[in-house]
C-alpha positions in Angstrom: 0.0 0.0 0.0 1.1 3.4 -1.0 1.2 6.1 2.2 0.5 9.1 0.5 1.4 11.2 3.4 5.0 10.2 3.1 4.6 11.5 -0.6 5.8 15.0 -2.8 3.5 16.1 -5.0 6.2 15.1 -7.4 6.3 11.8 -6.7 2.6 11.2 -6.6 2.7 12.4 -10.0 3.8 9.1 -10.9 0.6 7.4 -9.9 -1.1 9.2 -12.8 -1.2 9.0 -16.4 -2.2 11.8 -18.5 -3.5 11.8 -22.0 -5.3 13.0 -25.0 -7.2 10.6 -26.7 -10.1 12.7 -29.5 -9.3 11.6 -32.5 -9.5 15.0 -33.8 -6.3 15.8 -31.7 -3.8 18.6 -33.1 -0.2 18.5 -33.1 -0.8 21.7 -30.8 -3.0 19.5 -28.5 0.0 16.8 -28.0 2.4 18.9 -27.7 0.3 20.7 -24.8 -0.5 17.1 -23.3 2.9 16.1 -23.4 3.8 19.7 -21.5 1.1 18.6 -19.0 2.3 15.5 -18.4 6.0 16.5 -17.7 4.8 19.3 -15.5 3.0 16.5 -12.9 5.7 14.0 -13.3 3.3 11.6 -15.1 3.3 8.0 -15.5 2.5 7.7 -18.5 1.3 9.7 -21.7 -1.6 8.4 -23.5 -2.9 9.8 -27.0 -5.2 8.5 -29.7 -2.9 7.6 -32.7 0.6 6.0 -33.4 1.2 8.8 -35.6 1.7 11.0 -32.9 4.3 9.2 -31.9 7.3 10.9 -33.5 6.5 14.3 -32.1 5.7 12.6 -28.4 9.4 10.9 -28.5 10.2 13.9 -29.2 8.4 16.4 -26.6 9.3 13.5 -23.8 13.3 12.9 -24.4 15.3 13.3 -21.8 11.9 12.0 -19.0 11.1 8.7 -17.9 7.6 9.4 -18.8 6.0 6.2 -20.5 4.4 6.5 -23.7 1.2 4.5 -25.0 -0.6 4.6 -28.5 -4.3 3.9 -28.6 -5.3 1.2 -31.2 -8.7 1.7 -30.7 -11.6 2.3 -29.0 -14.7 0.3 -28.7 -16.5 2.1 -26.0 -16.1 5.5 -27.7 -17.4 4.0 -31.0 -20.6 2.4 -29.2 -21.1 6.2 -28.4 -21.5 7.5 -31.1 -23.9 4.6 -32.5 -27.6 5.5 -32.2 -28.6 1.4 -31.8 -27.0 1.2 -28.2 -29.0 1.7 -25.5 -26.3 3.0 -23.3 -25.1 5.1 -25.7 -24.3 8.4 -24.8 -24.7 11.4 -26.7 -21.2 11.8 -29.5 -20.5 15.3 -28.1 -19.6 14.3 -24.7 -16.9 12.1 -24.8 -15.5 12.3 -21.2 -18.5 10.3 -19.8 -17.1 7.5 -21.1 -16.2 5.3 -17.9 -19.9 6.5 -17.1 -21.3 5.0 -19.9 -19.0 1.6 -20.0 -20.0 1.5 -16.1 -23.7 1.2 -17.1 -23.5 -1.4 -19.9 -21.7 -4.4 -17.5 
């Protein structure tokens, strides 16, 4: 177990990731995610296609920050799909965990 009192807000940065998954993403949007997530010591930076990958080696050299590549997403295309009953509305993406939570 982690005791977060014993913690920096440094280090608890590390228990995070941070990332930016639209797929409409700019280059000016990963470069600002990848900004974020050096600024709070991040985990991990997460972003929604491998051909942002170049400019996120880039923007992270020199960290330990981990970097991940979305290959898809299931939940978000069940979103946007008007035959699922769960289905949230397409222009609010961030209640994603809300709508996978109520489909299981």
């Amino acid at each position: 177990m982690v005791d977060l009192s014993k913690m920096t807000k440094w280090d608890m940065g590390k228990l995070f990731d941070f990332s930016v998954l639209p797929k409409q993403s700019t280059e000016a949007d990963i470069r600002r995610g990848c900004q974020i997530a050096k600024e709070y010591n991040c985990k991990a930076f997460c972003f929604s296609s491998s051909e942002w990958t170049p400019i996120v080696a880039e923007e992270l050299k020199g960290t330990d920050i981990m970097v991940g590549s979305a290959i898809g997403f299931l939940v978000m295309d069940c979103m946007s799909r008007p035959d699922m009953p769960s289905a949230a509305p397409a222009s609010t993406p961030n209640t994603v965990l809300g709508t996978l939570a109520s489909t299981i």
